[in-house]
N, CA, C and O atoms as CSV, one atom per row, in Angstrom:
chain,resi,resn,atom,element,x,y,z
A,1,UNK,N,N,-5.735,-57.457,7.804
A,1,UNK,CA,C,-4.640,-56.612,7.412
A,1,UNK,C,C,-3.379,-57.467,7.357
A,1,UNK,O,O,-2.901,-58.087,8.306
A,2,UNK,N,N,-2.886,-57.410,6.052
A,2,UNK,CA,C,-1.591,-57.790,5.978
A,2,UNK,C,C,-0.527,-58.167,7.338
A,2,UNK,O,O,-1.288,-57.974,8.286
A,3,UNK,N,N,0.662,-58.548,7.867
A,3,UNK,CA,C,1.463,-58.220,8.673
A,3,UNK,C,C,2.656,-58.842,8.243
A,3,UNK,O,O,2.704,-59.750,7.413
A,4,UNK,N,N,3.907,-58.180,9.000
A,4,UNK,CA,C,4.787,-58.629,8.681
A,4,UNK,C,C,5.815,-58.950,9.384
A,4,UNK,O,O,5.811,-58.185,10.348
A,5,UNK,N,N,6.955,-59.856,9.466
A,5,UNK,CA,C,7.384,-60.275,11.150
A,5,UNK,C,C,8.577,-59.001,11.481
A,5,UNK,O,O,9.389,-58.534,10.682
A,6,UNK,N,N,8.417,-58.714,12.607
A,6,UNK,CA,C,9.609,-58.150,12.817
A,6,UNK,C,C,10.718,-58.718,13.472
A,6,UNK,O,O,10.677,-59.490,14.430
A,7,UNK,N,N,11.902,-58.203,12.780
A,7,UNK,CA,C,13.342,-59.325,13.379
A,7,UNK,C,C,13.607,-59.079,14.980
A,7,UNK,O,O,13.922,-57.905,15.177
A,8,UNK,N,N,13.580,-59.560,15.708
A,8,UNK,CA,C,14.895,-59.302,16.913
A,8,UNK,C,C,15.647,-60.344,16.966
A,8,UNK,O,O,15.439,-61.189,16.095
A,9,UNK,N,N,16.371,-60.524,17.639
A,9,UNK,CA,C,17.523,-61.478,18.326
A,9,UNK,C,C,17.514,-63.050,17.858
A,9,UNK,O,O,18.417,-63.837,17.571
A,10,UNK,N,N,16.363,-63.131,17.900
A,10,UNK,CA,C,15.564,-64.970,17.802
A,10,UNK,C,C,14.559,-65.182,17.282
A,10,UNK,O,O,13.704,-64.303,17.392
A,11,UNK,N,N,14.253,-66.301,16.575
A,11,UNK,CA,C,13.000,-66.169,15.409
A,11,UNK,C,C,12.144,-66.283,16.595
A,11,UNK,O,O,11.326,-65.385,16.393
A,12,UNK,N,N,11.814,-66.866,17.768
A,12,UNK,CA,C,10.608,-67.000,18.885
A,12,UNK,C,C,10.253,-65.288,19.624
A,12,UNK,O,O,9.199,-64.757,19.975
A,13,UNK,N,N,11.448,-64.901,19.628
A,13,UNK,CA,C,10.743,-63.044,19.862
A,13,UNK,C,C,10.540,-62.673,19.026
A,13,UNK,O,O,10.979,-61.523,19.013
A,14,UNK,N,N,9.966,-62.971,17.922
A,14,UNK,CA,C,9.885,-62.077,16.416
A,14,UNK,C,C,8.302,-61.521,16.917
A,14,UNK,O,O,7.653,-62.218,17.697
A,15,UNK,N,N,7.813,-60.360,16.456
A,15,UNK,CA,C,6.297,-59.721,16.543
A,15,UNK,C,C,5.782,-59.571,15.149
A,15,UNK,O,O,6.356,-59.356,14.082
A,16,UNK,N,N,4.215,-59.792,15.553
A,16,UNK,CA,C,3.729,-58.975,14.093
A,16,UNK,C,C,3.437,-58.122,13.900
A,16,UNK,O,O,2.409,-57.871,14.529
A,17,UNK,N,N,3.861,-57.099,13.108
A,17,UNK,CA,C,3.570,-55.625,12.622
A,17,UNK,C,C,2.860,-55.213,11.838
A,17,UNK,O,O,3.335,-55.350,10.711
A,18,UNK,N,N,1.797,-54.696,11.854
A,18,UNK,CA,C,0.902,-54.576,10.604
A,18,UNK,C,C,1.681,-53.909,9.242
A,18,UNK,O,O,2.614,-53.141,9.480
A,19,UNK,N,N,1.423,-54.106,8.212
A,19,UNK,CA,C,2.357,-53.293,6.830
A,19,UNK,C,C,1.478,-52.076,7.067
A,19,UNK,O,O,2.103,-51.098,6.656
A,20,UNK,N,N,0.129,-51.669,7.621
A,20,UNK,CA,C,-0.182,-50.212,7.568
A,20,UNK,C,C,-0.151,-49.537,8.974
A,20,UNK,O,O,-1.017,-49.846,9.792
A,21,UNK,N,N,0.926,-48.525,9.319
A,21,UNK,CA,C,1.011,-48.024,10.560
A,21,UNK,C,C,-0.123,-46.598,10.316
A,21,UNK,O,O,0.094,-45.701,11.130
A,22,UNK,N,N,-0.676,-46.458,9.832
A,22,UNK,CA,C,-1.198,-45.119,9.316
A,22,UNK,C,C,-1.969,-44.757,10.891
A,22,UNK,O,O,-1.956,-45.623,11.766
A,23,UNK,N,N,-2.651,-43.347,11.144
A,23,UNK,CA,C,-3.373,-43.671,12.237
A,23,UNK,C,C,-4.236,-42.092,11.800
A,23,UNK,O,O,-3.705,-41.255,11.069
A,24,UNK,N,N,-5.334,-41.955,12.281
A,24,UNK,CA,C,-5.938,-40.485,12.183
A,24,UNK,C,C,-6.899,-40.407,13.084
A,24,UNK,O,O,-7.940,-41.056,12.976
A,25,UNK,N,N,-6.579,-39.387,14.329
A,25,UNK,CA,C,-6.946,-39.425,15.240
A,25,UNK,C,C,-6.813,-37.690,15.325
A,25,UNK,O,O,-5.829,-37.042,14.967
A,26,UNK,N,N,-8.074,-37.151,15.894
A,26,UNK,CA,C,-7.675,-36.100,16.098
A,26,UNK,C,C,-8.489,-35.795,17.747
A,26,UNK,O,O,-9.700,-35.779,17.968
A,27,UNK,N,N,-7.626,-35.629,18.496
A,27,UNK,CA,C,-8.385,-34.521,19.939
A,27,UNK,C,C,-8.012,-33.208,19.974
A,27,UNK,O,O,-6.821,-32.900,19.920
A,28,UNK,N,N,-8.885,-32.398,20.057
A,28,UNK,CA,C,-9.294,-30.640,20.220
A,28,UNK,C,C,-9.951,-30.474,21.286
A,28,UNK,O,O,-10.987,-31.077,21.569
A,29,UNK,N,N,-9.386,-29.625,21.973
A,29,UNK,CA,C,-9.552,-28.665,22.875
A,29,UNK,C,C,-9.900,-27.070,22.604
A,29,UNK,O,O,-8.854,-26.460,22.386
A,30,UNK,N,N,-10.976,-26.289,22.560
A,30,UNK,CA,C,-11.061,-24.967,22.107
A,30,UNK,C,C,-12.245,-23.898,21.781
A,30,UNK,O,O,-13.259,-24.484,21.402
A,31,UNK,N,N,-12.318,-23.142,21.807
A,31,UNK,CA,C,-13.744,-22.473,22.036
A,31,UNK,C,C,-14.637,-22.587,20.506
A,31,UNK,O,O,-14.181,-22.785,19.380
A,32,UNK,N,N,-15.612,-22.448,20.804
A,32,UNK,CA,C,-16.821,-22.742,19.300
A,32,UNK,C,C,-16.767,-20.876,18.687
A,32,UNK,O,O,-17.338,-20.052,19.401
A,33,UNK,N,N,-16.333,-20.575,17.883
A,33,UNK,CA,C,-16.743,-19.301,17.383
A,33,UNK,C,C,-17.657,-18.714,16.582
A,33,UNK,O,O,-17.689,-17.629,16.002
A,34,UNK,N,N,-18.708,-20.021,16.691
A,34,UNK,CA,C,-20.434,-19.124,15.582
A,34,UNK,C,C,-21.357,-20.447,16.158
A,34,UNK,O,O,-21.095,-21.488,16.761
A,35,UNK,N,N,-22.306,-19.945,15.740
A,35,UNK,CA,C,-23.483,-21.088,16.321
A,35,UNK,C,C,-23.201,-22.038,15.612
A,35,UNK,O,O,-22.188,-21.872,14.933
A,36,UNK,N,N,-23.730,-23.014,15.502
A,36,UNK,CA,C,-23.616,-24.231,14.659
A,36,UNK,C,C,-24.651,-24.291,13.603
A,36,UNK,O,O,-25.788,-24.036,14.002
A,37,UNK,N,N,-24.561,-24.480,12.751
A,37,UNK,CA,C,-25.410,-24.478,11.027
A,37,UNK,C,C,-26.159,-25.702,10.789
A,37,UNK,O,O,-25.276,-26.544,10.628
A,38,UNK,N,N,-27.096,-26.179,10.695
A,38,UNK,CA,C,-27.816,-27.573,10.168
A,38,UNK,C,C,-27.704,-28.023,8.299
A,38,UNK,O,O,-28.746,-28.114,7.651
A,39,UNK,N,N,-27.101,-28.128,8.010
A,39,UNK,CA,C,-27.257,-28.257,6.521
A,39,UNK,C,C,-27.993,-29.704,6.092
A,39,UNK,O,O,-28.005,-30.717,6.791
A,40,UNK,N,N,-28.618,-29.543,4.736
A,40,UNK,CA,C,-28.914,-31.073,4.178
A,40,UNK,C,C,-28.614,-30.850,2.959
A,40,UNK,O,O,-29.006,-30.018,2.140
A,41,UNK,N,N,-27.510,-32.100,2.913
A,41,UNK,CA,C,-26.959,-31.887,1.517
A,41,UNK,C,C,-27.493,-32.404,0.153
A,41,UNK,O,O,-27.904,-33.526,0.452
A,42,UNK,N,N,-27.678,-32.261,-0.920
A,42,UNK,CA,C,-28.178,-32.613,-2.141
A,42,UNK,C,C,-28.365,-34.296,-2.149
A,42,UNK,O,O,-29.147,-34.826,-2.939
A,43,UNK,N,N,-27.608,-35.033,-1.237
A,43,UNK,CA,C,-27.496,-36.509,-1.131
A,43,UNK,C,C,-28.555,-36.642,-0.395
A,43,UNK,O,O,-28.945,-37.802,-0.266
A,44,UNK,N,N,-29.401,-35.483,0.353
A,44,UNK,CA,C,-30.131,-36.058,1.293
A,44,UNK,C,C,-29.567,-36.258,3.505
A,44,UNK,O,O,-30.106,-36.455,4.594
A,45,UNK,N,N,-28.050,-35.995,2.837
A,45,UNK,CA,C,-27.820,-36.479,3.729
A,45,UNK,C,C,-27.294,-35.617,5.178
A,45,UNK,O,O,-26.080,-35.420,5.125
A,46,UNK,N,N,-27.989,-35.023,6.547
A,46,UNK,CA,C,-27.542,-33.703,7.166
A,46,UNK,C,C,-26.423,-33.785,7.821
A,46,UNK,O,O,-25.972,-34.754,8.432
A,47,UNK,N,N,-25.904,-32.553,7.655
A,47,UNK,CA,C,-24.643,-32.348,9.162
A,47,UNK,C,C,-24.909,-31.043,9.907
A,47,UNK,O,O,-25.859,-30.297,9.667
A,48,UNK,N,N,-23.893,-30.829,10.912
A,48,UNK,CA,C,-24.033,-29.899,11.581
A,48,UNK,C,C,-22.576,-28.959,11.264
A,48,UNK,O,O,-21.540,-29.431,10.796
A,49,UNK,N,N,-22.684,-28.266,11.449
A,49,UNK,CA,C,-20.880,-27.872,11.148
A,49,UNK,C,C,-20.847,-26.579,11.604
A,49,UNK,O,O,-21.829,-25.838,11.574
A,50,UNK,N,N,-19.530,-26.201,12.118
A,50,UNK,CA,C,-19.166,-25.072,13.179
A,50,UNK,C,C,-17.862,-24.958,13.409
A,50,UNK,O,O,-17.270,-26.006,13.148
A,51,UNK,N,N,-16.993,-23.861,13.902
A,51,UNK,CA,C,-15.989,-24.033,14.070
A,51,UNK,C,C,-15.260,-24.120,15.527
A,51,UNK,O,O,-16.018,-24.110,16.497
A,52,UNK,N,N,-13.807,-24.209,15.778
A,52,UNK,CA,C,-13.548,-24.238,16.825
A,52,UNK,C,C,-11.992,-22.903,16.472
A,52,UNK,O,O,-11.484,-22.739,15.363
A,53,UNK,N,N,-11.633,-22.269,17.580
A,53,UNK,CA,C,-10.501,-21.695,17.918
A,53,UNK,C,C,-9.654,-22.097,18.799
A,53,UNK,O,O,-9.969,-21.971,19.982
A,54,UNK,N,N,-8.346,-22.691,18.443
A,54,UNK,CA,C,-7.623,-23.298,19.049
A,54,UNK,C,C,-6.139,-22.612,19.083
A,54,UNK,O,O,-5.495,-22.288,18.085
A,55,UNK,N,N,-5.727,-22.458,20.474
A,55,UNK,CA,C,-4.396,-21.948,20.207
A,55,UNK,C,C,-3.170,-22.722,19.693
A,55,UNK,O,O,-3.183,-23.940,19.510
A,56,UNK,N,N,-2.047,-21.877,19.460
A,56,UNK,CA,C,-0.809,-23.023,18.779
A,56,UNK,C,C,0.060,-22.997,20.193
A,56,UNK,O,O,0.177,-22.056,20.978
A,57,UNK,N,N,0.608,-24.275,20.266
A,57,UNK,CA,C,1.453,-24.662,21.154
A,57,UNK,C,C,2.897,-23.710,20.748
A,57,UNK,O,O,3.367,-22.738,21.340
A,58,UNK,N,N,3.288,-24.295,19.714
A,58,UNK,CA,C,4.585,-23.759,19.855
A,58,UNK,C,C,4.989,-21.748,18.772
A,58,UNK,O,O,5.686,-20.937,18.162
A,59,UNK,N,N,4.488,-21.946,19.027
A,59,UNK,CA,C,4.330,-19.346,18.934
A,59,UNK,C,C,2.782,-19.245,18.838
A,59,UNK,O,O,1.814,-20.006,18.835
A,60,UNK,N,N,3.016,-18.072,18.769
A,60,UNK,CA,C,1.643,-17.098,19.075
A,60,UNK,C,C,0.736,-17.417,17.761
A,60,UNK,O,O,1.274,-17.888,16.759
A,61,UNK,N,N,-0.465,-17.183,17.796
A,61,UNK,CA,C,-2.011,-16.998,17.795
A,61,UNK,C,C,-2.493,-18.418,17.325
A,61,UNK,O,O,-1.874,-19.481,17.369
A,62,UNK,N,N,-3.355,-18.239,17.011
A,62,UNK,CA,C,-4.626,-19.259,17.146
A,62,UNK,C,C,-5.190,-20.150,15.614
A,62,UNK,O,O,-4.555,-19.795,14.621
A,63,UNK,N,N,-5.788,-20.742,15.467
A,63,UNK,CA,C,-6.336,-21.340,14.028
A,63,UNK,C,C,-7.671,-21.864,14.312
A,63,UNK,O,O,-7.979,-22.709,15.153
A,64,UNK,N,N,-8.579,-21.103,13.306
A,64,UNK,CA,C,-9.879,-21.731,13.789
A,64,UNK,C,C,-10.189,-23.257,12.336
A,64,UNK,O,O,-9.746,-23.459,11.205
A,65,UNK,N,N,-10.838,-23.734,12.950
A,65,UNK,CA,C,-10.809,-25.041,12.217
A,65,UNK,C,C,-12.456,-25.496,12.505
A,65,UNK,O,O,-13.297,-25.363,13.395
A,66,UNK,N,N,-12.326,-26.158,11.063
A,66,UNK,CA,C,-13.956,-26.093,10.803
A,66,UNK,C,C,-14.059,-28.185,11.368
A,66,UNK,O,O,-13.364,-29.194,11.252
A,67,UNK,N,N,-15.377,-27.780,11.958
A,67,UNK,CA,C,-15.925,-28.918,12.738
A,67,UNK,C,C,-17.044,-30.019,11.826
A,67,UNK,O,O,-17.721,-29.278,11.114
A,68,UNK,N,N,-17.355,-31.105,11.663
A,68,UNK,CA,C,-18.691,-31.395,10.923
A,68,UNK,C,C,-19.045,-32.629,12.075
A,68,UNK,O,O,-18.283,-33.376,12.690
A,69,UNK,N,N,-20.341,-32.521,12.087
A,69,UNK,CA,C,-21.093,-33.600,12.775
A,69,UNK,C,C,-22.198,-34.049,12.101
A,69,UNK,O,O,-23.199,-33.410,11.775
A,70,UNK,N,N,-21.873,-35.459,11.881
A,70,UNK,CA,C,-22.732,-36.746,10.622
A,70,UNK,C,C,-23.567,-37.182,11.908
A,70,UNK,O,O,-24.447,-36.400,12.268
A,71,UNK,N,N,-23.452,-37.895,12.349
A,71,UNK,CA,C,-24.348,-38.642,13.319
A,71,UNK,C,C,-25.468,-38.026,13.890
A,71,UNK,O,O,-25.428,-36.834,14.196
A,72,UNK,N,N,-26.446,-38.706,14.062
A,72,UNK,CA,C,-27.217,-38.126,14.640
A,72,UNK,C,C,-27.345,-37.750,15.953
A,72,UNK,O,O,-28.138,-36.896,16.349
A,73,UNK,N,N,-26.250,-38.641,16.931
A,73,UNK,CA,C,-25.873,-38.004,18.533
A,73,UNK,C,C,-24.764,-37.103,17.914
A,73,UNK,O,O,-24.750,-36.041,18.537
A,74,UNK,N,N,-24.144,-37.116,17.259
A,74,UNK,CA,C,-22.943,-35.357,18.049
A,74,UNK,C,C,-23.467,-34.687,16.812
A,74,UNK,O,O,-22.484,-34.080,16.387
A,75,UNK,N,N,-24.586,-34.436,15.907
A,75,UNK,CA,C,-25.160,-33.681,15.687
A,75,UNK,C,C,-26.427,-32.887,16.394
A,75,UNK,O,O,-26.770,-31.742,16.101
A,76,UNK,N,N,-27.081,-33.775,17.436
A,76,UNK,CA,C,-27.432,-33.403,18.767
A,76,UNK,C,C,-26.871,-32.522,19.103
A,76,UNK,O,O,-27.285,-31.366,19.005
A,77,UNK,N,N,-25.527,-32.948,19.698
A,77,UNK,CA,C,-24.399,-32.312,20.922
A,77,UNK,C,C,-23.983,-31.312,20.323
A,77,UNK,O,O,-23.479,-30.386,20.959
A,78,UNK,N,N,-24.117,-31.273,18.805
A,78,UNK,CA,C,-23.232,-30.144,18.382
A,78,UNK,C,C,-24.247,-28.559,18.570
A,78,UNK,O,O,-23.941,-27.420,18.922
A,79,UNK,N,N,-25.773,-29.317,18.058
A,79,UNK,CA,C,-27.106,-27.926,18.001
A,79,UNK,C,C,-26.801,-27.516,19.129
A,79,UNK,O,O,-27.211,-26.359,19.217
A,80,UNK,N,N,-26.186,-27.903,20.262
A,80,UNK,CA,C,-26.458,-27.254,21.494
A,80,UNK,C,C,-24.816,-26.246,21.907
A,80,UNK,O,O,-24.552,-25.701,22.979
A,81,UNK,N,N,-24.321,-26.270,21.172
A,81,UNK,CA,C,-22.810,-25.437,21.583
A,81,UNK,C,C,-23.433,-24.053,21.355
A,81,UNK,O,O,-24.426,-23.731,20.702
A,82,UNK,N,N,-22.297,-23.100,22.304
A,82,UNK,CA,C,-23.071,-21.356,21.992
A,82,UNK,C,C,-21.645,-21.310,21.846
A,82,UNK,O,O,-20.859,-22.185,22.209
A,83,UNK,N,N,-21.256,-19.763,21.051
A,83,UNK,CA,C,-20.074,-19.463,20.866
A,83,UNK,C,C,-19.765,-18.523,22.391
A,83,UNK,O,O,-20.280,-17.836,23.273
A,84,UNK,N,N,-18.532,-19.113,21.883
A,84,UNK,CA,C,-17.385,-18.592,23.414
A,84,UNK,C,C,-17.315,-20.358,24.248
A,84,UNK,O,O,-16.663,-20.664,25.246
A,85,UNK,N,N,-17.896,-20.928,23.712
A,85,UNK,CA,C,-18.048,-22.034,25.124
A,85,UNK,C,C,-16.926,-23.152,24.514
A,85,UNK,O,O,-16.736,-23.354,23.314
A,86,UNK,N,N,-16.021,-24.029,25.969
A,86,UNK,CA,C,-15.040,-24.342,25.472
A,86,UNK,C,C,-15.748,-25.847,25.586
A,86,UNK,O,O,-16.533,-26.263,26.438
A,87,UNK,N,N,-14.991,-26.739,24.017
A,87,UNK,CA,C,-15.481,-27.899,24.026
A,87,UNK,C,C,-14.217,-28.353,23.278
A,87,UNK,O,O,-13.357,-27.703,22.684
A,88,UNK,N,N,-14.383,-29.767,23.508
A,88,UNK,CA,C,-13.376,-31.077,23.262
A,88,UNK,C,C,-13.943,-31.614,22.271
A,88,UNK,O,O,-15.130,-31.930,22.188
A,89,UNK,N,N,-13.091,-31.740,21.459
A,89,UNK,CA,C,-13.781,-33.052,20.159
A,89,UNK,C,C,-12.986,-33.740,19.920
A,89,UNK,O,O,-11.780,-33.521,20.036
A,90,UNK,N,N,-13.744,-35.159,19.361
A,90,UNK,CA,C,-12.514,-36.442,18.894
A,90,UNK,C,C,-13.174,-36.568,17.663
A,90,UNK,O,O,-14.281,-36.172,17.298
A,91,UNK,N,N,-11.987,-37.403,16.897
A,91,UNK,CA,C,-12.345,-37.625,15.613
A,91,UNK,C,C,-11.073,-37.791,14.260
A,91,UNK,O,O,-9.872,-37.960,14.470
A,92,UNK,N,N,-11.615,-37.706,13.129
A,92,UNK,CA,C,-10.782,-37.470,12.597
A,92,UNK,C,C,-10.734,-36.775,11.232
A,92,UNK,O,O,-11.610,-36.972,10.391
A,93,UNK,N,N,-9.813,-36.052,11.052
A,93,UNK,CA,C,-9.505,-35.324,9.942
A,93,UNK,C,C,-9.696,-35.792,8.507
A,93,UNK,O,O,-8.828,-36.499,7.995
A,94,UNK,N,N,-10.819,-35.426,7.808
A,94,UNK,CA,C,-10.945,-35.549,6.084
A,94,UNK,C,C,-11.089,-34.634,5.047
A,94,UNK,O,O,-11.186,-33.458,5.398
A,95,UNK,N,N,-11.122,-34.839,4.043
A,95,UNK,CA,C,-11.235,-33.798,3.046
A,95,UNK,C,C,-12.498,-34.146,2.344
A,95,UNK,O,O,-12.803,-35.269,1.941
A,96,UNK,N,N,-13.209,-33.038,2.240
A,96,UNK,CA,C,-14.945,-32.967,1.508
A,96,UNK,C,C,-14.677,-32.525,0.108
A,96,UNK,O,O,-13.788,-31.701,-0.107
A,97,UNK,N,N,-15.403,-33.033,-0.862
A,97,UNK,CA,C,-15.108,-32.414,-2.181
A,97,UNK,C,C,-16.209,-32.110,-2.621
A,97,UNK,O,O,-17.102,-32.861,-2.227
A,98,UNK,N,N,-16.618,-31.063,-3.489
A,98,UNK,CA,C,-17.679,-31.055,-3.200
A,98,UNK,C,C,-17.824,-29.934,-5.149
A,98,UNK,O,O,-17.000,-29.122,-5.571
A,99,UNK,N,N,-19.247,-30.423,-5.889
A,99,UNK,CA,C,-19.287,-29.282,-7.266
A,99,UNK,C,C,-19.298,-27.918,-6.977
A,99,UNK,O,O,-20.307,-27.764,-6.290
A,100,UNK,N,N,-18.700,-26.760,-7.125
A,100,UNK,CA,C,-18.946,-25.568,-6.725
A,100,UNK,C,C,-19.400,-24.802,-8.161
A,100,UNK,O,O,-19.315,-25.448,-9.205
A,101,UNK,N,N,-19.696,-23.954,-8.175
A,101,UNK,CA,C,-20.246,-23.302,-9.702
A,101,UNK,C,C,-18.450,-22.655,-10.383
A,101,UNK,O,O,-18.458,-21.654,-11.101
A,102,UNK,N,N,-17.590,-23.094,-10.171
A,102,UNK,CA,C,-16.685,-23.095,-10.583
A,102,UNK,C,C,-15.811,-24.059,-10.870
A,102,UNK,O,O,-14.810,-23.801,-11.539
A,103,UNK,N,N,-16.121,-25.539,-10.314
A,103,UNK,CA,C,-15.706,-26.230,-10.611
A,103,UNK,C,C,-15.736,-26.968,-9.718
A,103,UNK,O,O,-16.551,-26.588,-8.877
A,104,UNK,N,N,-14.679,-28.890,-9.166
A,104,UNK,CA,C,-14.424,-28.735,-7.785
A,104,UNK,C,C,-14.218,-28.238,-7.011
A,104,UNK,O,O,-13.064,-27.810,-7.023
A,105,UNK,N,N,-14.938,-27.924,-5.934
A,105,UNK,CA,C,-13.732,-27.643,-4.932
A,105,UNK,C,C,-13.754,-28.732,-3.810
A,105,UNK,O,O,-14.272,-29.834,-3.992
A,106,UNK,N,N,-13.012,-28.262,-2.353
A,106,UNK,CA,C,-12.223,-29.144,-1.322
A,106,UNK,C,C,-12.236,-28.141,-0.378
A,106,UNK,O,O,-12.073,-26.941,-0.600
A,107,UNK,N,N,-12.528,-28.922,1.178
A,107,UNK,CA,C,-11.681,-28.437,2.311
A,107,UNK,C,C,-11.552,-29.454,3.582
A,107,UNK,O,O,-12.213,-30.419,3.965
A,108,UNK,N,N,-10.475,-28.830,4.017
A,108,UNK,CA,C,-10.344,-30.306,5.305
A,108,UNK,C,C,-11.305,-29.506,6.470
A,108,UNK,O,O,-11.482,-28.308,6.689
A,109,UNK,N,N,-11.878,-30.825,7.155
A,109,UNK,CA,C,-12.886,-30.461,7.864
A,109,UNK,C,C,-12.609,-31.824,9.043
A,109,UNK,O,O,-12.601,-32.995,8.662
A,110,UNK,N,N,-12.394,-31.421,10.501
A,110,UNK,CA,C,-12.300,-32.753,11.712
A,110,UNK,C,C,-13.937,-33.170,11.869
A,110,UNK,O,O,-14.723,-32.418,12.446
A,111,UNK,N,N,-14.405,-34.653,11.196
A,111,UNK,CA,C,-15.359,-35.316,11.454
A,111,UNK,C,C,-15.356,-35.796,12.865
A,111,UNK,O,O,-14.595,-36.622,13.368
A,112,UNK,N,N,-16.338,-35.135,13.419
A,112,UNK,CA,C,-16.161,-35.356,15.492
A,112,UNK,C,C,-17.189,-36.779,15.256
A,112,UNK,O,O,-18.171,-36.965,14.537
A,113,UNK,N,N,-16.539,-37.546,16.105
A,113,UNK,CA,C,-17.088,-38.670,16.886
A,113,UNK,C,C,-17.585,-38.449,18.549
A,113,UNK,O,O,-18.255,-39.212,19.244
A,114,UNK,N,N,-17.128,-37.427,18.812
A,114,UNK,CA,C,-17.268,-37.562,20.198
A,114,UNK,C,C,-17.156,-35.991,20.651
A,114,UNK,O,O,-16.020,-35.520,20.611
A,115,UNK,N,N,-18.685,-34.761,21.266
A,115,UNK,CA,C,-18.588,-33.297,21.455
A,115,UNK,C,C,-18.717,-33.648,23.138
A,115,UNK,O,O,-19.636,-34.034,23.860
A,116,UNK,N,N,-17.416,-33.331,23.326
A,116,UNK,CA,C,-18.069,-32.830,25.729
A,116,UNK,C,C,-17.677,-31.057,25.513
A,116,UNK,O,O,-16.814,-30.449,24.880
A,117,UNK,N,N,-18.618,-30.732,26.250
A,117,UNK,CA,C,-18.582,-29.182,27.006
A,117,UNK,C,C,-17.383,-29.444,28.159
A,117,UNK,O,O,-17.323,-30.300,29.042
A,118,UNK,N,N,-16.502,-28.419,27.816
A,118,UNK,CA,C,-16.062,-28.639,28.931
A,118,UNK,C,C,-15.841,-27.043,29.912
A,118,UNK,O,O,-15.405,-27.080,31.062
């Protein structure tokens, strides 16, 4: 990755900064609200996918947000969630595109790297 120096005071304290600060990281905290689904997609290729309910920090109610698990361990971890039960996921946030009989469509979906029960 590229970098680039950053100035301070003296060229000997100068640091390197990467030119891409980007970062996508997502941790969730929140209950599972349906069993989890096994799909195999036309590529051949399976996930697991399910959602989570998470409250909002700053005002009232909640957003449920759809989960997918590629791997074959947190597609494991995921067959085993029951709804109501509270679990943690890491990962990060992408968008699926996908032919629909109408045309494209899209939705953002948090790709978990990592399901704990908690």
């Amino acid at each position: 990755m590229p970098v680039k120096q950053a100035s301070t005071r003296s060229p000997k304290d100068s640091v390197e900064l990467p030119d891409d600060y980007s970062k996508n990281c997502v941790q969730l905290c929140g209950k599972v609200s349906g069993a989890p689904a096994e799909k195999e997609l036309p590529s051949g290729d399976k996930v697991v996918e399910f959602r989570i309910v998470v409250g909002r920090a700053s005002r009232e109610g909640v957003d449920t947000l759809d989960i997918a698990a590629w791997s074959s361990k947190t597609r494991r971890s995921a067959l085993t969630l029951k709804p109501g039960q509270w679990v943690e996921i890491e990962g990060q946030i992408h968008r699926r595109f996908w032919q629909a009989p109408n045309g494209l469509a899209s939705r953002w979906q948090v790709e978990s790297e990592i399901i704990t029960k908690i």
